[in-house]
C-alpha positions as CSV (number, residue, x, y, z in Angstrom):
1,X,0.1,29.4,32.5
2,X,-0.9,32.8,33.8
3,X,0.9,32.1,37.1
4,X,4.2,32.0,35.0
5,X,6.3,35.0,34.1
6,X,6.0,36.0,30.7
7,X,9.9,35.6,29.4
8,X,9.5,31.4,31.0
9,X,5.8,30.9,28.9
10,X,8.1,32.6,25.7
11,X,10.9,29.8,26.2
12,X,8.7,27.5,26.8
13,X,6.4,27.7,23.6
14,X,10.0,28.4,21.8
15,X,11.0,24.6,23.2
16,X,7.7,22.9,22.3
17,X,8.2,24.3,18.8
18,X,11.5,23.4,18.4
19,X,10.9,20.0,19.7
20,X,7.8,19.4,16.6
21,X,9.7,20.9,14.3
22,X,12.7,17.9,15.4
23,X,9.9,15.5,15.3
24,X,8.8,16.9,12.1
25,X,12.6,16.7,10.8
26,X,12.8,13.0,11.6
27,X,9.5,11.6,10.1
28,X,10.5,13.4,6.5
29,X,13.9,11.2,7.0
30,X,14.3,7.8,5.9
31,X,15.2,4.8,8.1
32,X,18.0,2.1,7.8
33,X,15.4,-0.4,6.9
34,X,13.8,1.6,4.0
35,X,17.4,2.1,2.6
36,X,17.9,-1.8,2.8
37,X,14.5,-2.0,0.8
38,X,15.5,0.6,-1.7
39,X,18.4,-1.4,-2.1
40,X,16.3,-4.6,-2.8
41,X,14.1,-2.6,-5.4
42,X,17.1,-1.5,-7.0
43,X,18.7,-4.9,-7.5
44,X,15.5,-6.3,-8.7
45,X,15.0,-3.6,-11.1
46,X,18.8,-4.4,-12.8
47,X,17.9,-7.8,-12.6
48,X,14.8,-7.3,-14.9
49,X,16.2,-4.6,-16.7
50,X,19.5,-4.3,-16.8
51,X,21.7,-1.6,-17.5
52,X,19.5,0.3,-18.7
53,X,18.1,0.9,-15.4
54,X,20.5,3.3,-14.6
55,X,19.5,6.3,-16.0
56,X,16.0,5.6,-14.0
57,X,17.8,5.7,-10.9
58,X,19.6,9.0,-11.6
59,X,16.7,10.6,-12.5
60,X,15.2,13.1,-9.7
61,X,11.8,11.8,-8.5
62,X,11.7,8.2,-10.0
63,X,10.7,5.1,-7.9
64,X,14.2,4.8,-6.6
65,X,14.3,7.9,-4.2
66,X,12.3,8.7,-1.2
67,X,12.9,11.6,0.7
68,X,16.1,11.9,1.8
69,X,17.1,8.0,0.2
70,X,18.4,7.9,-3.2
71,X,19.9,5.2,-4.8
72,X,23.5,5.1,-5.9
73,X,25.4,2.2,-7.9
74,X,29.1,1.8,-8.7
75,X,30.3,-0.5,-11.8
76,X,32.9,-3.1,-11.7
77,X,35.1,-0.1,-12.8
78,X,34.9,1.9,-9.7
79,X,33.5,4.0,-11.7
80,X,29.7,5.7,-10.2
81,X,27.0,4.4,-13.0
82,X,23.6,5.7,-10.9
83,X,23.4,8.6,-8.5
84,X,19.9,9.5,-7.8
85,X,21.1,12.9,-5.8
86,X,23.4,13.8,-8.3
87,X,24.0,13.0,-11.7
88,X,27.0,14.7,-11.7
89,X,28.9,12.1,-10.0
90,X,27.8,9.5,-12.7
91,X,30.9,8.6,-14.5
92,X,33.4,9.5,-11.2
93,X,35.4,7.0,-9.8
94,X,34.4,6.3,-6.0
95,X,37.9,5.1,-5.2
96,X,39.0,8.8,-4.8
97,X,35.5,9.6,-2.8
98,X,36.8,11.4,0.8
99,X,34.3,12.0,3.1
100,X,34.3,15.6,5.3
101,X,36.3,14.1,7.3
102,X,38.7,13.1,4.8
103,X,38.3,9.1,5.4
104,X,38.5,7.8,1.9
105,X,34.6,6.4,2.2
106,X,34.9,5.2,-1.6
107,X,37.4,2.4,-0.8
108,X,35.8,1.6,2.3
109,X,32.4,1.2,-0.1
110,X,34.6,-1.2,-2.3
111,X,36.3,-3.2,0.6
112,X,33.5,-3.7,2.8
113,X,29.9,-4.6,0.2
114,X,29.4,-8.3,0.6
115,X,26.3,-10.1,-1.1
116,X,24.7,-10.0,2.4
117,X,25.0,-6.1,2.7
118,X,27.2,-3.7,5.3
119,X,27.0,-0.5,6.3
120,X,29.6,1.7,6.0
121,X,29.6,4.7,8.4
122,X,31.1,8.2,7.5
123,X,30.0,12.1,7.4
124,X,28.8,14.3,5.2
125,X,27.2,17.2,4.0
126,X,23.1,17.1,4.9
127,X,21.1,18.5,2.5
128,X,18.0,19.2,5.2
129,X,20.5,20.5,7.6
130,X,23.2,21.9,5.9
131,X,25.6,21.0,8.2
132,X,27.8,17.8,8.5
133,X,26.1,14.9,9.6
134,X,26.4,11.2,10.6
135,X,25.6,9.2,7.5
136,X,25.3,5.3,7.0
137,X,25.0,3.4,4.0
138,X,23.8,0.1,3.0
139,X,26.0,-1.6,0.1
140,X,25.2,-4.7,-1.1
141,X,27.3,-6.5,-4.0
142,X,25.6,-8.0,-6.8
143,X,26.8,-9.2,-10.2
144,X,29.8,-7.2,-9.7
145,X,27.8,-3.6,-9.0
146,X,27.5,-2.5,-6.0
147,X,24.1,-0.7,-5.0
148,X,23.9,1.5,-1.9
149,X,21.8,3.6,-0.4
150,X,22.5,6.3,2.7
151,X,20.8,7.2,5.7
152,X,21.6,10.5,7.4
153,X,21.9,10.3,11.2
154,X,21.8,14.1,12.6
155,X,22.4,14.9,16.1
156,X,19.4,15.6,18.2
């Protein structure tokens, strides 16, 4: 590299950085197939359980988040009875859920979970990146609860 000017060695050592700390950013995200599996943890957890598995998955730092995967469940209500990001939201009712868009995402979460699972697409805010970001979740219907869990999908 001592054949190249100084200012094009900075950029380029300013690029490689960059680039691991992308690489870096992706490996601490979760992927659409460990959201399916949180999903299938959650569902088996309720199913030996219970209700009372709820309060678990709104805890912080319990076996149903992982990075940036939490669980979340809505009740036959509409009503948001898990959050494991946000506890606050516990108790809200997801039909009034907009995303940053302003696509009402809470409806489209009611509409669209099945028994075999969908993905819903929408934005939102990113925790890691603080900006608005992609976001897909996996919603699957069971016993009249739906379970979901969200994948972010930032631009590279």
């Amino acid at each position: 590299m001592e054949n190249f000017p100084r200012t094009l060695r900075a950029l380029i050592c300013v690029t490689f950085i960059g680039f691991l700390a992308g690489m870096a950013l992706a490996a601490d995200r979760g992927t659409e197939a460990q959201a399916k599996a949180l999903v299938a943890k959650a569902i088996a957890a309720y199913d030996a359980k219970g209700k009372s598995v709820f309060s678990e998955m709104t805890a912080p730092n319990t076996a149903f988040t992982d990075r940036d995967l939490y669980i979340f469940v809505i009740g036959p209500d509409h009503k948001t009875v898990a959050h494991g990001f946000d506890a606050t939201r516990v108790g809200q009712d997801v039909l009034a859920l907009k995303d940053a868009t302003g696509k009402p995402i809470g409806k489209a979460f009611v509409r669209k979970a099945t028994q075999a699972g969908a993905w819903v697409n929408y934005v939102m805010k990113d925790p890691l990146t603080g900006r608005e970001e992609p976001k897909s979740s996996w919603l699957v219907r069971h016993r009249n609860y739906i379970f979901g869990c969200g994948v972010y999908k930032p631009a590279s």
